[in-house]
N, C-alpha and C positions, 0 to 999 in steps of 0.2 A: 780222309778227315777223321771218322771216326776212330780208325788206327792210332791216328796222332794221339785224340785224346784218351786214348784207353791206356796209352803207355804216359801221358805227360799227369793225368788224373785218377790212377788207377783202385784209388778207395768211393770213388760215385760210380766204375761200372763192375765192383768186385758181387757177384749174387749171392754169396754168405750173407754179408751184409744187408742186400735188400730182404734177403728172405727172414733175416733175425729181426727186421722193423716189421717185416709182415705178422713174424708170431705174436710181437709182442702189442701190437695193435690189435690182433686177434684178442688175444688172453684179455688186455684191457676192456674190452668192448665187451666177452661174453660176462667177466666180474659184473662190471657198471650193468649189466642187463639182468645177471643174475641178483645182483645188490636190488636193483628195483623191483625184481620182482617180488621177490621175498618181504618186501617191505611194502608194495599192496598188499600180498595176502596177508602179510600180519596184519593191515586194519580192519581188512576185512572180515577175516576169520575173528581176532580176539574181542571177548567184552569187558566193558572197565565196570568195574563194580567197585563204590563208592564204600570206603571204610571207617567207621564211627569211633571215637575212642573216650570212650566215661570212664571218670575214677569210679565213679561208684553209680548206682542205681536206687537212690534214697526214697523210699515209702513216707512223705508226709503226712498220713495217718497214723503210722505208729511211734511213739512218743520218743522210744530209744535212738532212733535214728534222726533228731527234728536237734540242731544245737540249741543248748550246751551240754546235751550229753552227748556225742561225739564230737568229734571234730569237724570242721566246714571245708572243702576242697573247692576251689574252683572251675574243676572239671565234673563234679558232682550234678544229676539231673536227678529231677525229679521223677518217681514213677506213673504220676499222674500226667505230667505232659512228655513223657515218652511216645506215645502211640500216638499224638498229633504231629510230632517232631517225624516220628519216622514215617507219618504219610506225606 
């Protein structure tokens, strides 16, 4: 019986075959394993550190810097509530 099938079915008992789904289930398997790992230790390992972006740093005290002598930017802060801002 098996004889039968080996000559009427000869690409399910050819072991090239089986052995090229074996690798490639290997490779797949150790990728996806090595993909996750590497992507805990990235959380692990990295820190996120928050990044700020001011047009300018305006001194409300001093005259030249308070409009209409310069210009007014919308990304503009104040130097006075900087240090509350960045606690």
């Amino acid at each position: 019986m098996v004889n039968y099938l080996v000559n009427k079915l000869p690409e399910y008992f050819q072991p090239a075959i089986a052995l090229r789904k074996k690798r490639i289930i290997s490779f797949l398997l150790a990728f996806f394993l090595t993909f996750i790992t590497y992507q805990v230790i990235l959380e692990i390992i990295t820190v996120q550190i928050p990044i700020f972006g001011f047009h300018d740093i305006v001194d409300l005290q001093n005259p030249w810097e308070i409009p209409p002598q310069r210009r007014d930017f919308p990304g503009d802060y104040s130097q006075q509530n900087l240090e509350p801002f960045l606690d």
